[in-house]
Each structure stands twice: as structure tokens, then as C-alpha cells.
C-alpha positions as CSV (number, residue, x, y, z in Angstrom):
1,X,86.6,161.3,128.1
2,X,89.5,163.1,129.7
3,X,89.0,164.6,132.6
4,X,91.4,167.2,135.1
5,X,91.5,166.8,138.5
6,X,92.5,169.0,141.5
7,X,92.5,168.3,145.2
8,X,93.0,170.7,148.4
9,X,92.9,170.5,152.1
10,X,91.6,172.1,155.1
11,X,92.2,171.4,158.7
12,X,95.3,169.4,158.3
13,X,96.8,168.1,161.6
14,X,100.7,169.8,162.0
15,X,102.6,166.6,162.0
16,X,106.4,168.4,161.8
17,X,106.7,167.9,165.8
18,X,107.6,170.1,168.8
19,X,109.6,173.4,168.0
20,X,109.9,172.3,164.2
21,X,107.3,175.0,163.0
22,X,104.1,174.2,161.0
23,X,104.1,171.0,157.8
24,X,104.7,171.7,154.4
25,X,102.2,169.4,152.9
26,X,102.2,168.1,149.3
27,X,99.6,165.3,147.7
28,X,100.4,162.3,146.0
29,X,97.0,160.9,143.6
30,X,97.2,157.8,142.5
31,X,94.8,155.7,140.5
32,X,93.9,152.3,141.2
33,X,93.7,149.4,139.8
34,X,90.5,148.6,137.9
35,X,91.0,144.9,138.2
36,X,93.7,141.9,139.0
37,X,95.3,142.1,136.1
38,X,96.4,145.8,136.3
39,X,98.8,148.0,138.5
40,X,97.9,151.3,140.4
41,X,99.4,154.3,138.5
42,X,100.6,157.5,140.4
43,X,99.2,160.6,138.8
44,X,101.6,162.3,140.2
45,X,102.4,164.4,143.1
46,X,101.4,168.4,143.7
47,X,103.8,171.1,144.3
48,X,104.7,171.5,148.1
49,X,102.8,174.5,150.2
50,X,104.8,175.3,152.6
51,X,104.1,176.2,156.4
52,X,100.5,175.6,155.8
53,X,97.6,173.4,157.4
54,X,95.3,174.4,154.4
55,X,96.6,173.6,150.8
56,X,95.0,174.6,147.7
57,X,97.6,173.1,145.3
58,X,98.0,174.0,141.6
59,X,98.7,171.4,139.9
60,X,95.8,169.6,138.4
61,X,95.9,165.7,136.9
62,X,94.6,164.1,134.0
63,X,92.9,160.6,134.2
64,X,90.8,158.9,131.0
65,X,87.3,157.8,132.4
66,X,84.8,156.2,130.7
67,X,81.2,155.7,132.4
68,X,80.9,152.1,133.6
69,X,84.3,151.8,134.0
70,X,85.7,152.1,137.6
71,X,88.0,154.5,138.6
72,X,89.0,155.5,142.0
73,X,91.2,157.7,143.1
74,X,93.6,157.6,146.1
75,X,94.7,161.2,147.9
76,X,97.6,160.6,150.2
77,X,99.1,163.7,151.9
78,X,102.3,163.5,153.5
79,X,104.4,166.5,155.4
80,X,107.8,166.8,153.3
81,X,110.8,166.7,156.0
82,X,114.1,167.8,154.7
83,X,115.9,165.0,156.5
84,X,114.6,161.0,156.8
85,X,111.3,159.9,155.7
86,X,108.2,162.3,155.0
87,X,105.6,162.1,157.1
88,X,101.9,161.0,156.3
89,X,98.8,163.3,157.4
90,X,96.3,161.3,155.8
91,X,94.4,160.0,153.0
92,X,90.8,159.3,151.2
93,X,89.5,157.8,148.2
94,X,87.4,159.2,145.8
95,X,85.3,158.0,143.3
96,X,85.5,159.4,139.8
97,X,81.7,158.2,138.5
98,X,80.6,159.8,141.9
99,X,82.8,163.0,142.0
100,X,81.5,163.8,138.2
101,X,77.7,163.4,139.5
102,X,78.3,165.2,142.4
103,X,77.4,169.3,143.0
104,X,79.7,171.3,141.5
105,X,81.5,168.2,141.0
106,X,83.4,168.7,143.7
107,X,83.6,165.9,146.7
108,X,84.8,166.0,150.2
109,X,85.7,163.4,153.2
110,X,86.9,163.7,156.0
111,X,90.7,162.4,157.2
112,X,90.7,159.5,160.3
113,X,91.1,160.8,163.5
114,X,89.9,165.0,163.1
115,X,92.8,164.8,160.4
116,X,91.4,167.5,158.5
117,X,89.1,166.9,155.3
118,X,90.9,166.8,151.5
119,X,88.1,168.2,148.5
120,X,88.8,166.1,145.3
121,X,87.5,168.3,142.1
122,X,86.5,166.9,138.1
123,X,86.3,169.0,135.0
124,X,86.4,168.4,131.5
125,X,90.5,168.3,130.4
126,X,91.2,171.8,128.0
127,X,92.2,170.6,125.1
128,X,95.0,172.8,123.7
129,X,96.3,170.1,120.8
130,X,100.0,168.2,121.2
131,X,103.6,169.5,120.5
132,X,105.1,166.7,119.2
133,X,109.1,167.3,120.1
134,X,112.4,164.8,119.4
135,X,115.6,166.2,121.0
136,X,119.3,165.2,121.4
137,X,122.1,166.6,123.4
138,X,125.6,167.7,122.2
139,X,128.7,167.8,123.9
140,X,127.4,167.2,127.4
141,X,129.4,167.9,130.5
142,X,129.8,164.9,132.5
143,X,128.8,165.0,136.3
144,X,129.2,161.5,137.0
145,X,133.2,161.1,137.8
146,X,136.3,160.3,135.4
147,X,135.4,156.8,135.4
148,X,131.4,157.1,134.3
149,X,128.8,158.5,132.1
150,X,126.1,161.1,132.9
151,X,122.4,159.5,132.2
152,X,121.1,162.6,130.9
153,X,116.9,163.5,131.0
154,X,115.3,166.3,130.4
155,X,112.4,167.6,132.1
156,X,110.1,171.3,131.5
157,X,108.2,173.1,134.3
158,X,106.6,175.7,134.3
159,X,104.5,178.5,137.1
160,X,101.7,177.7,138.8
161,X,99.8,179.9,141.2
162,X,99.2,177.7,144.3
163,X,97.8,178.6,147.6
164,X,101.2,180.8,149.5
165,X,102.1,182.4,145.8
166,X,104.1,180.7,142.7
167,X,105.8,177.5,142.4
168,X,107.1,176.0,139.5
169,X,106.1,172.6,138.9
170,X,107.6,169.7,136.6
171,X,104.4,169.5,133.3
172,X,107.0,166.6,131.3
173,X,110.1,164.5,131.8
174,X,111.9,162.3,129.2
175,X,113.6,159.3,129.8
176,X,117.0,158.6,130.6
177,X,119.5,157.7,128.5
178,X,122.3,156.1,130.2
179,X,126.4,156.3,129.6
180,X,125.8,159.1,126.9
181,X,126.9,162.6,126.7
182,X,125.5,162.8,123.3
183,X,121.7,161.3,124.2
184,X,119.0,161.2,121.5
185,X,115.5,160.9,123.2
186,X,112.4,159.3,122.2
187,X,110.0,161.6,120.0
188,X,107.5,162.6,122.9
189,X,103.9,163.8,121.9
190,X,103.3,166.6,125.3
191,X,99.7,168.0,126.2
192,X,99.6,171.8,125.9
193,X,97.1,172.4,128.4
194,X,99.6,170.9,130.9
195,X,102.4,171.9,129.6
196,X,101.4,175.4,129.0
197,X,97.8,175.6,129.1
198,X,97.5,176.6,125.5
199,X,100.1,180.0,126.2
200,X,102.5,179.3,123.8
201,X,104.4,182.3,125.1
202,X,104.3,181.2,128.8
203,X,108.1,180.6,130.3
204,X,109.1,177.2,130.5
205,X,112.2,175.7,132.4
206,X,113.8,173.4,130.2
207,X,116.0,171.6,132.9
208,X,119.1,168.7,132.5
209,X,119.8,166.2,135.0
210,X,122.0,163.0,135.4
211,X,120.1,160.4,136.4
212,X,120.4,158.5,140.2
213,X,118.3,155.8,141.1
214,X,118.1,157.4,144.8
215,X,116.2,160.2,143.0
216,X,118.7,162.3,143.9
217,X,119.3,163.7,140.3
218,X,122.3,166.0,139.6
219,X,121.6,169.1,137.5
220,X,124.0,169.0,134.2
221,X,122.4,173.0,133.0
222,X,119.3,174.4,131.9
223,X,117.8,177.3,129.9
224,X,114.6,179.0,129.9
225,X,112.4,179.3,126.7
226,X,108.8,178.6,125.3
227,X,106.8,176.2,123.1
228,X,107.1,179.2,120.5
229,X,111.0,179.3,121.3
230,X,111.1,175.3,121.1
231,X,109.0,175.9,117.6
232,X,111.5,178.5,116.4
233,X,114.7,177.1,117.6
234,X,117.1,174.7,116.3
235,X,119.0,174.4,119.7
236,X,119.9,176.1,123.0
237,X,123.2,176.3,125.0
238,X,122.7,174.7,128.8
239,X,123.8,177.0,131.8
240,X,124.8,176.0,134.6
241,X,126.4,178.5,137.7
242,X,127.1,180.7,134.8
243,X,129.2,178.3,132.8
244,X,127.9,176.7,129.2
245,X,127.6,173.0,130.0
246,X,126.4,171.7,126.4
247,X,123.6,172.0,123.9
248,X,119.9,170.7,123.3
249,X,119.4,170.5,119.8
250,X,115.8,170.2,118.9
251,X,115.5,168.1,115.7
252,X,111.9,168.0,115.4
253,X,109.4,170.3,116.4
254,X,105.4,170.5,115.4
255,X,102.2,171.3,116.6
256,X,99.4,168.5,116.4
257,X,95.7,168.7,117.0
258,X,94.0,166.8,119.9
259,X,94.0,163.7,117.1
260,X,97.5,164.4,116.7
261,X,97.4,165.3,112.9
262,X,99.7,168.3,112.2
263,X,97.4,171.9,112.2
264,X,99.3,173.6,109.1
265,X,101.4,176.6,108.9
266,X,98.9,178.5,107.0
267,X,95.9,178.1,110.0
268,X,94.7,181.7,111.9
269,X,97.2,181.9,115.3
270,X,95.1,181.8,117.9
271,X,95.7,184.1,120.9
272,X,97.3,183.1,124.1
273,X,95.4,180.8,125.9
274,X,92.5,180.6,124.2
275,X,91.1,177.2,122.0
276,X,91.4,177.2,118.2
277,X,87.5,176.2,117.3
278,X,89.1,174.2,114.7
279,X,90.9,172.3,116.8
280,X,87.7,170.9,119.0
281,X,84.2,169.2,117.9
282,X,81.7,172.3,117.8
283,X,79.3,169.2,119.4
284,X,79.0,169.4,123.5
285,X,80.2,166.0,124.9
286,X,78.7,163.9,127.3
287,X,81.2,165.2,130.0
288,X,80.1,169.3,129.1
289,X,76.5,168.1,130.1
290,X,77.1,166.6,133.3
291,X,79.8,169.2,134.2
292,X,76.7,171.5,133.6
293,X,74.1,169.8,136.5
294,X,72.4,167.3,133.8
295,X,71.0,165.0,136.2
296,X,71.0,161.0,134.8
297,X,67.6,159.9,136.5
298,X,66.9,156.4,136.8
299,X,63.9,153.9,136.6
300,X,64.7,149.8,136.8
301,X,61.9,147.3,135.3
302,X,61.9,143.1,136.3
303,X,60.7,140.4,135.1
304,X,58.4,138.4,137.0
305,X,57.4,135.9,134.3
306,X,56.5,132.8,135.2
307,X,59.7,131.6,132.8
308,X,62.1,132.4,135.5
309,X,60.9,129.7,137.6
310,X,59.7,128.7,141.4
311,X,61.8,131.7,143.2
312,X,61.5,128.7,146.4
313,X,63.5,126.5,144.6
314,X,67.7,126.4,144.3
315,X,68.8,127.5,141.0
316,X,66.1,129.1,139.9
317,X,67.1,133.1,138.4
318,X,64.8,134.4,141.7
319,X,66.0,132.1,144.3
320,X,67.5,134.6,147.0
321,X,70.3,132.3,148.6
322,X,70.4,131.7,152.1
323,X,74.2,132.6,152.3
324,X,73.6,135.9,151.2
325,X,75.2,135.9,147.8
326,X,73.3,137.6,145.5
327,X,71.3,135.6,142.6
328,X,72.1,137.1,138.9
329,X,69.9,139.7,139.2
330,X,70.8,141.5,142.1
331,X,74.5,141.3,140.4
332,X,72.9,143.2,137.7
333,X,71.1,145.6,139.4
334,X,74.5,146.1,142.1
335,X,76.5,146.5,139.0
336,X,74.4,148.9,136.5
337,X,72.4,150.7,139.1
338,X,75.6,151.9,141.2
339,X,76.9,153.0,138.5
340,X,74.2,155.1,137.6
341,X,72.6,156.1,140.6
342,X,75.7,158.7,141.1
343,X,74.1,161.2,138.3
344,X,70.8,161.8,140.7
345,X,71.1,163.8,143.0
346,X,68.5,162.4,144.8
347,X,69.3,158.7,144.8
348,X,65.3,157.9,144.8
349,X,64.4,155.6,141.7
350,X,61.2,153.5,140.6
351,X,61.0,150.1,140.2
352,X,58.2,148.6,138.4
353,X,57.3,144.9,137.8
354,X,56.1,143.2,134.8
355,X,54.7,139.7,133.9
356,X,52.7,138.9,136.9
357,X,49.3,138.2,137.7
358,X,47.5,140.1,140.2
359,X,43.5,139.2,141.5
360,X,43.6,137.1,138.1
361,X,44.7,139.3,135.5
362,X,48.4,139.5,134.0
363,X,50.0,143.1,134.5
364,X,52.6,144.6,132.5
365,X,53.6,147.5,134.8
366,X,53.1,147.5,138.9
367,X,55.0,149.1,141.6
368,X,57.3,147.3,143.0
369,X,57.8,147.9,146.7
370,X,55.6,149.7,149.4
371,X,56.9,153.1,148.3
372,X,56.4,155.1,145.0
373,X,60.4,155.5,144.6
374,X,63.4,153.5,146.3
375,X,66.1,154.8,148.6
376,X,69.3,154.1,146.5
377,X,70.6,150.9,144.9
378,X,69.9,148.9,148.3
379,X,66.3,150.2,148.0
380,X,65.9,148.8,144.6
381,X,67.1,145.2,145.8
382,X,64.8,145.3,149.2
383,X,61.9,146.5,146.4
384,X,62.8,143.7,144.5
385,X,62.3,140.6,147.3
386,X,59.4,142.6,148.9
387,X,57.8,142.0,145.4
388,X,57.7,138.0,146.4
389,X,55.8,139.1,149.6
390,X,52.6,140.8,147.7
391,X,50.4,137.5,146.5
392,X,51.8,137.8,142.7
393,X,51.3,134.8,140.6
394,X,54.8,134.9,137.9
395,X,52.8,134.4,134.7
396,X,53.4,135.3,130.8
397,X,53.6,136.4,128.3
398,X,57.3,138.8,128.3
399,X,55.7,142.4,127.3
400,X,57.4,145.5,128.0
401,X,56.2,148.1,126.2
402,X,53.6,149.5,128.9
403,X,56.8,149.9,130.8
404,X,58.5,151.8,127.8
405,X,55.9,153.9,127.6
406,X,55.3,154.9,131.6
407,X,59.5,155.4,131.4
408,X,58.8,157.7,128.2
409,X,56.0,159.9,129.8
410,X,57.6,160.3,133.3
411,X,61.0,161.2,131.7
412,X,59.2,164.2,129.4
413,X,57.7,165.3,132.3
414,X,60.9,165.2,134.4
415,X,63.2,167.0,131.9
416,X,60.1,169.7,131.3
417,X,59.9,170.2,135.2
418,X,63.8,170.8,135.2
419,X,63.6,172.7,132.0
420,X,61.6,175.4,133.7
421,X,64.4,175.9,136.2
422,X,67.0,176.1,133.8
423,X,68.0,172.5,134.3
424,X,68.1,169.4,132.7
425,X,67.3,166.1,133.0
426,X,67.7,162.9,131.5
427,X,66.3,158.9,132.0
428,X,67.8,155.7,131.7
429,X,65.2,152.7,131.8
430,X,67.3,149.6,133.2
431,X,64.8,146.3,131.9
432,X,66.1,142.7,133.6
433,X,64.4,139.9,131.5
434,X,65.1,136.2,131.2
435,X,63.6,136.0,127.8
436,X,63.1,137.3,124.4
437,X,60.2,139.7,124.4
438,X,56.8,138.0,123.1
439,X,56.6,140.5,120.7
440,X,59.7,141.6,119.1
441,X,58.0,143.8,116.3
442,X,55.4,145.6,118.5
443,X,58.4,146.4,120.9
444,X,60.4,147.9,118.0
445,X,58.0,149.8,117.6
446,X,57.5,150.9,120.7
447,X,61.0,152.0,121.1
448,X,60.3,154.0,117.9
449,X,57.2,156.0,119.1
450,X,59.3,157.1,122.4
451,X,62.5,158.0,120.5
452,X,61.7,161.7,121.2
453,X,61.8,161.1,124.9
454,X,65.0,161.9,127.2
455,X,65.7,158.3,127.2
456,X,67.3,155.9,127.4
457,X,66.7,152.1,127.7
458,X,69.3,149.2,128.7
459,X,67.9,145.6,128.5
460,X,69.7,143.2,129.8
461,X,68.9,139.4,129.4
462,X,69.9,137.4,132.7
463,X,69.6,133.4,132.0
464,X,70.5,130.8,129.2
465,X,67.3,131.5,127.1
466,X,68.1,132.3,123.7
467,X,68.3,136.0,123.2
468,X,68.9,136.2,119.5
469,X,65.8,137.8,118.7
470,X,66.3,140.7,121.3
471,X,69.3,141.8,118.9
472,X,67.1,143.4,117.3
473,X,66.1,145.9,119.7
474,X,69.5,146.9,119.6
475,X,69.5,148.7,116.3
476,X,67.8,152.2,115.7
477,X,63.9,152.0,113.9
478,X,62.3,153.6,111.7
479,X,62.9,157.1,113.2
480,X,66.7,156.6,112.7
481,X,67.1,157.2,116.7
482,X,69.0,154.4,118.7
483,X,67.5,154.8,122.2
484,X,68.3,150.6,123.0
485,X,71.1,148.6,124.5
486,X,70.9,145.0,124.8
487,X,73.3,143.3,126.9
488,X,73.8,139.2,127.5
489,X,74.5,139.0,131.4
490,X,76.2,135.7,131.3
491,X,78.5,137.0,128.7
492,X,79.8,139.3,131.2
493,X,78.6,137.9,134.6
494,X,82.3,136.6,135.4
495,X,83.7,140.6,135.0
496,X,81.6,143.1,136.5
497,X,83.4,145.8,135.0
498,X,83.2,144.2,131.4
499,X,79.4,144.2,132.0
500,X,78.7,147.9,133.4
501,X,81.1,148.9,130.4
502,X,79.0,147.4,127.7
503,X,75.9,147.9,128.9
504,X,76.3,151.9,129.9
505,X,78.2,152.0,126.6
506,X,75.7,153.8,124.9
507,X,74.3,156.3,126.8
508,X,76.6,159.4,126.7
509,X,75.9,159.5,123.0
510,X,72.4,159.0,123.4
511,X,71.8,161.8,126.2
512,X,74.4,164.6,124.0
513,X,72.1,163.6,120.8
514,X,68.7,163.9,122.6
515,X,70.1,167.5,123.5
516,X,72.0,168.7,120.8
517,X,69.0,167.8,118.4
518,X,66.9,170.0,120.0
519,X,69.5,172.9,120.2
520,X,70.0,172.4,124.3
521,X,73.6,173.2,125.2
522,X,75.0,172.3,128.3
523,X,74.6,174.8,131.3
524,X,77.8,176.1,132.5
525,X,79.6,174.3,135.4
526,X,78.2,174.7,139.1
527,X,79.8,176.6,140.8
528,X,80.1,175.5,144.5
529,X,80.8,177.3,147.5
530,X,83.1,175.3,150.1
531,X,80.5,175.3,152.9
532,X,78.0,174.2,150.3
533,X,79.5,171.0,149.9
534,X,79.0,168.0,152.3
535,X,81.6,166.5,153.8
536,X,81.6,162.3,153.8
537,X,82.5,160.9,156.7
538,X,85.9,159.5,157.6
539,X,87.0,156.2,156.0
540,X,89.8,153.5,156.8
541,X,92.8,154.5,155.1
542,X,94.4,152.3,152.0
543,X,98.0,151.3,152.1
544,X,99.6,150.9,148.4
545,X,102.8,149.2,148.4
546,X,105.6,151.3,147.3
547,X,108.8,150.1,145.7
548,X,112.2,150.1,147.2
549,X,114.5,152.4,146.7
550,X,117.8,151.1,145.7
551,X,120.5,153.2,147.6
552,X,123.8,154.6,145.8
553,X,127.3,153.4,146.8
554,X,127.7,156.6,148.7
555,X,124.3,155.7,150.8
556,X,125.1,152.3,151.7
557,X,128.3,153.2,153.0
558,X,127.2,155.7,155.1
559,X,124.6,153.2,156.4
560,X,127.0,150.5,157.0
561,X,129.2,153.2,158.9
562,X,125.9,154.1,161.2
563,X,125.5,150.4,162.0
564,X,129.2,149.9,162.9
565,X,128.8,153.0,165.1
């Protein structure tokens, strides 16, 4: 799902220093990196609000999230100083999953030392189709001295309403093509929604610059036009202190939907700013629901067979090691349930048992724990060993379907309880096993009989037993309905991420299913007032390395001139 982001401040510290008047603050987001193998990316940096300790920016960001997947996302605000280096005032990090689950989902945190607090917002990303555009330029005027070649790029902004009034920010920027006064550029494929927010009439700044690797680019001209003008146009003369500096020829010029497949000439124009139906799924999405307040609730199930082995002895799936590292199942409750304990609001979850004996008799659903519900994730894992502490005796055989069906009931009863407040609700039934269910058939049909519950159920086998059978489980039954996941924990024990990802992997289309079937449309987005929201407390900052800048011949004489002095 694609989703926009927007951040603001309040309470900033004034950094610009004694008799230099009040910072001009400006954001840089950047993403980071979901594993070893990748990079952080910058999402790029906000417009600068000047003489201001509260900034409500305009610019908005677009990141792809997927649920299971992490994705945080750092904030750094820095005072802009005309002259030398820009000055921090702060940063936080925000959790996507957690932001999206949130009220209003909006979250805010608090900058080290009283530095102010910085609100990170999520909604679902407009989609306003592509422009697909391939340009050249013609007869350029070089700014780059007799002896060199201008590295022409282009770049469009356009106006964005910010907190002190209008700014016009840069929406898309080309390449560079070096030594050429008669650049072709890559086709480019450009979001509407941030280039123009579906106005196809709204001004754009189509501006040319020569390239410096100080980032002190040179403006070769510029024009002003549309994506209807770019559409209509075969090329533009560049201006430039009132002087014609070249052209931009536009060779290609087309309109795609959000798949990118051309929308044809003969489709109804929509009016400005508003979304062509055809253009979008008339289904809700898994994002529109929890953008709406659907909460994600969230009940865990474990198996306490005796097949798991003398928890007293090493090795054994529920030894609890006496270095603290958690055995396999605690990795698999840390790892699914913190992913989806940020939906409820309420962070309280059940946690039943099953395969035990208790006063002689096997049970197949007991409370685990001294309280009905846990306190968050770490009050599932202290539920979890207390279980060891109540006189069970780990018997057989592997039966879950008095689980399923407790999950099924409490989860009708939940969404009808929210339903009556013009809410809604959905469960997600987390089963840990070490084996194949005794009964693969009657649990089949299990899942079959609860299919028309707000539910969903993730099984995941922890172990080397042979889980073949449980595949099974994994396919819809005889009412058509999938409501199952099984996942293999030891094919993704190694990769934490690999295994939220495949085991959540599911769910969104499960929840917008259960909904949609039953003709429940998402509510409309909370709306949140600032003193509504809580504000986290402060956290230690992050430092991301950033590249060095390599310095033009004109900079590194004037430095070795300074040094001399």
C-alpha cells in the first residue's frame, strides 16, 4: 500500500543565536533501512518556514508499506543558515505499523532536551494516475565557461500552502546529462497527486539548471506551464532575466492510470482535482479501513503438548535460557505480536493454552496467566512462563479447534459491541504449535464453520516436526472463505522480517473481504485534535551518516586561501 506522510512541529528551541532573529526550520524524512543489506533512503526534505518555532510544512511524502514489513521513519529538523553549515534542532523516529494504528493516525514525541515535540501523520496516497513524459533540449545556452559544457536537468515545482503562506516546492527532477547542450532525458513516469494533486490546470515551474556537484546548480531558463500545457505542447522557449536561453521539446506526452496503462482519448475528463472512478478499484483497501478506526484485535493460542518436550531441559522448544535469549517461541510471539499489537488501541490481548492436563483431564483451551487479558506483547511472554508455574502436566493429543471456536465467538461479539458505536472491529488468532494437528479434517472443518467470523487465524509451526499435513489448513474449505495462514518458523527463524512478512501476509485481504461482503465500508478518517494526541516521551537521537560533498575548483581554492591566511 502507498501511503502519504506529513510532519509538523511545535515548541522548537530558536537555535539561530544572539541578535540573528528567530530559525527558519525545514525537515528532512528519511527511511531506514529494513535490514543489512539495504541503504536508508531520504524522502526528501520540506519547504523551509521561515522565522518560525512552529512548522506546519506542506509538503507531504510517499513511502510503500506493507504490514509485517518494518518501516521507520527518521524526522530530523535543522535551522537553514544562509552562510556555513545548518543547524540541527532535533530529531525522532516514527514507526509506520504504529503511526497507521494510532488515533487519527497521527503520532507525536517529544525532542531531547524540551526541544520541542515533531507530529508525524499517515494517510492513504491519492491516486491521481501517472504522466508519463520524455523531453530533450535544443540549443541550450551554456553557463559553464568557453572551455565546458552545461549538465542540464530539469526539475517542476509547484505551490503549496504551508504554515507563513505559499511556497513553491520542487514535486520531480530528472537526471543530469552531462557536456550536452542538446540533452535527451530518460522517459520519466511522475505521480499526479504530487505533482499536481490531480489539477491538471494547476501552475507548474518547469525550471533548467546546470548541474554542480556542490549543489550549487546554476539556472540555464525556465517557463511556467501545466500537465495540460505539457499534454498540448510540442515545446516551450526557456527564459531567463528576459532573454530566450533555448527550448524544451517535449517528445512524448501521455496520461497513464495508477497501473500505468494509457486512459484513452475518448474517456469522460474529469474535473480538477477530483479522482476518475475508473481509474481506482471501487473495493475499499485494507489501508481505507484502518485509516477509518478499524481496530486489529488480537488473541495468541500455545501449545503445551507434551511433544515439545521437558521445558527443564536445554534444547527443548520451552526451555527459557538462562542467558536471556529468547527460545523460538518467544521469537515468534516478539515478532508477530508487535507487529500486530499496534492496531489495538488497547494493547490488552488473551492468551490461552492448549494440550495440557489439568487435575487429570487434558484441556484444549485455559487461560494462560493470572489475568483475563495481557498488558502488551511483554504481557503475553510473562503469561507464557507463568503457564509453567500452574501444576500443568504437557500432554496430547494437538487439538485446536475449541480454541478456534472461543476466538470465533469472542471476535462476533467484539465487532457487534463496536458495531453499535459505529465502529469496527476485527480478530486475528496467532496459534504456536510444534506439530501437525491430530485431526487435520475435523480442524478444516472447523475453520469452515467460523469463516463468517471477523477472523482471522495465523498458525505457525515452531520445531522440525513434519508440517506437511498442516498445508492443508492453508487453503480456503468448503465455504470458499480462506480465513488460515500457516507459516514454517524455521523457514524464516534466521530473518525476522521474512517471517512477520509471510505470516501477516494474508490478513489485509481477509479483514477488506469479511467487510466488503457484508456491505461495511470503511468509516471516514479520525479526525484528531492536537491536544487529543499523546505525546511519547523523548528518545536518543539517531545519527545517519551523510555523504561528502565534493567541493568545486572555485571552493577549494578559497579554502586553501583561508588556511594560508
Amino acid at each position: 500500500m502507498k501511503l502519504q506522510v506529513s510532519v509538523k512541529a511545535t515548541d522548537l528551541q530558536n537555535v539561530a543565536g544572539a541578535f540573528k532573529g528567530t530559525s527558519d526550520p525545514f525537515a528532512v524524512l528519511t527511511l531506514l533501512a529494513k535490514d543489512r543489506n539495504s541503504k536508508p533512503v531520504i524522502l526528501g526534505k520540506t519547504e523551509v518556514v521561515k522565522n518560525s518555532l512552529d512548522a506546519d510544512w506542506a509538503s507531504t511524502f510517499f513511502v510503500d508499506f506493507e504490514l509485517g514489513q518494518p518501516a521507520n521513519i527518521l524526522v530530523k529538523i535543522f535551522d537553514e543558515v544562509s552562510e556555513g553549515d545548518n543547524k540541527s534542532m532535533g530529531s525522532c523516529l516514527f514507526n509506520i505499523g504504529a503511526t497507521l494504528g494510532a488515533k487519527g493516525n497521527t503520532k507525536a514525541k517529544k525532542i531531547q532536551d524540551d526541544g520541542g515535540k515533531i507530529y508525524l501523520r499517515v494517510e492513504k496516497a491519492k491516486e491521481f494516475g501517472l504522466l508519463r513524459l520524455k523531453m530533450a533540449g535544443e540549443e541550450l545556452s551554456n553557463t559553464d565557461g568557453w572551455f565546458n559544457k552545461s549538465d542540464p536537468f530539469y526539475q517542476f515545482r509547484k505551490k503549496d500552502q504551508g504554515f507563513r503562506g505559499s511556497e513553491w516546492n520542487i514535486v520531480h527532477k530528472s537526471e543530469y546529462i552531462k557536456d550536452n547542450l542538446d540533452p535527451e532525458w530518460d522517459e520519466a513516469q511522475i505521480d499526479l497527486g504530487a505533482l499536481c494533486g490531480g489539477d491538471h490546470d494547476q501552475i507548474l515551474y518547469l525550471d533548467l539548471y546546470d548541474n554542480e556537484s556542490s549543489g550549487e546548480h546554476e539556472l540555464m531558463g525556465q517557463i511556467e506551464t501545466s500537465v495540460n500545457g505539457l499534454l498540448e505542447s510540442d515545446g516551450f522557449t526557456l527564459m531567463k532575466d528576459g532573454e530566450e536561453t533555448g527550448r524544451i521539446i517535449v517528445q512524448e506526452a501521455e496520461l497513464l492510470d495508477e497501473d500505468g496503462n494509457p486512459i484513452s482519448e475518448d474517456e469522460e475528463e474529469t474535473p480538477a482535482g477530483e479522482v476518475p472512478t475508473e481509474w481506482t478499484s471501487n473495493k475499499a483497501s485494507f489501508t481505507d479501513y484502518i485509516l477509518g478506526g478499524c481496530e486489529i484485535n488480537m488473541c495468541v493460542a500455545i501449545d503445551f503438548t507434551g511433544s515439545n518436550g521437558d521445558p527443564r531441559q536445554l534444547g527443548t522448544l520451552h526451555h527459557f535460557n538462562s542467558d536471556g535469549s529468547k527460545n523460538d517461541y518467544e521469537k515468534a510471539v516478539a515478532a508477530i505480536c508487535g507487529v500486530l499489537a499496534q492496531y489495538d488501541s488497547d494493547k490488552k490481548f488473551p492468551v490461552y493454552g492448549f494440550g495440557a492436563k489439568y487435575d487429570g483431564e487434558v484441556n484444549h483451551c485455559f487461560q494462560c496467566g493470572e489475568e483475563e487479558e495481557a498488558d502488551g506483547v511483554e504481557g503475553i511472554l510473562e503469561a507464557y512462563k507463568h503457564t509453567f508455574e500452574t501444576g500443568l502436566i504437557m500432554s496430547s493429543p494437538t487439538v485446536v479447534t475449541t480454541v478456534l471456536e472461543k476466538a470465533a465467538e469472542a471476535a462476533v461479539q467484539s465487532q457487534a459491541a463496536a458495531a453499535s458505536q459505529g465502529k469496527q472491529k476485527y480478530t486475528t488468532l496467532v496459534i504456536l504449535t510444534d506439530g501437525a494437528v491430530s485431526d487435520v479434517q475435523a480442524t478444516a472443518e472447523c475453520l469452515a464453520a467460523i469463516s463468517f467470523a471477523p477472523l482471522s487465524v495465523v498458525i505457525v509451526g515452531i520445531g522440525s516436526a513434519d508440517f506437511g499435513s498442516m498445508q492443508f489448513l492453508d487453503d480456503s474449505g468448503p465455504s470458499g472463505i480462506d480465513i488460515s495462514q500457516f507459516v514454517d518458523f524455521n523457514a524464516h527463524q534466521h530473518d525476522w522480517k521474512s517471517l512477520t512478512s509471510a505470516t501477516l501476509d494474508e490478513i489485509p485481504k481477509q479483514l477488506v473481504n469479511y467487510f466488503w461482503s457484508r456491505g461495511i465500508k470503511p468509516n471516514h478518517p479520525d479526525q484528531v485534535e492536537e491536544e487529543d494526541i499523546v505525546v511519547e516521551p523523548e528518545e536518543e537521537e539517531i545519527e545517519i551518516p551523510q555523504p561528502v560533498k565534493k567541493l568545486t575548483k572555485k571552493q577549494l581554492k578559497r579554502q586553501k586561501e583561508k588556511e594560508m591566511a
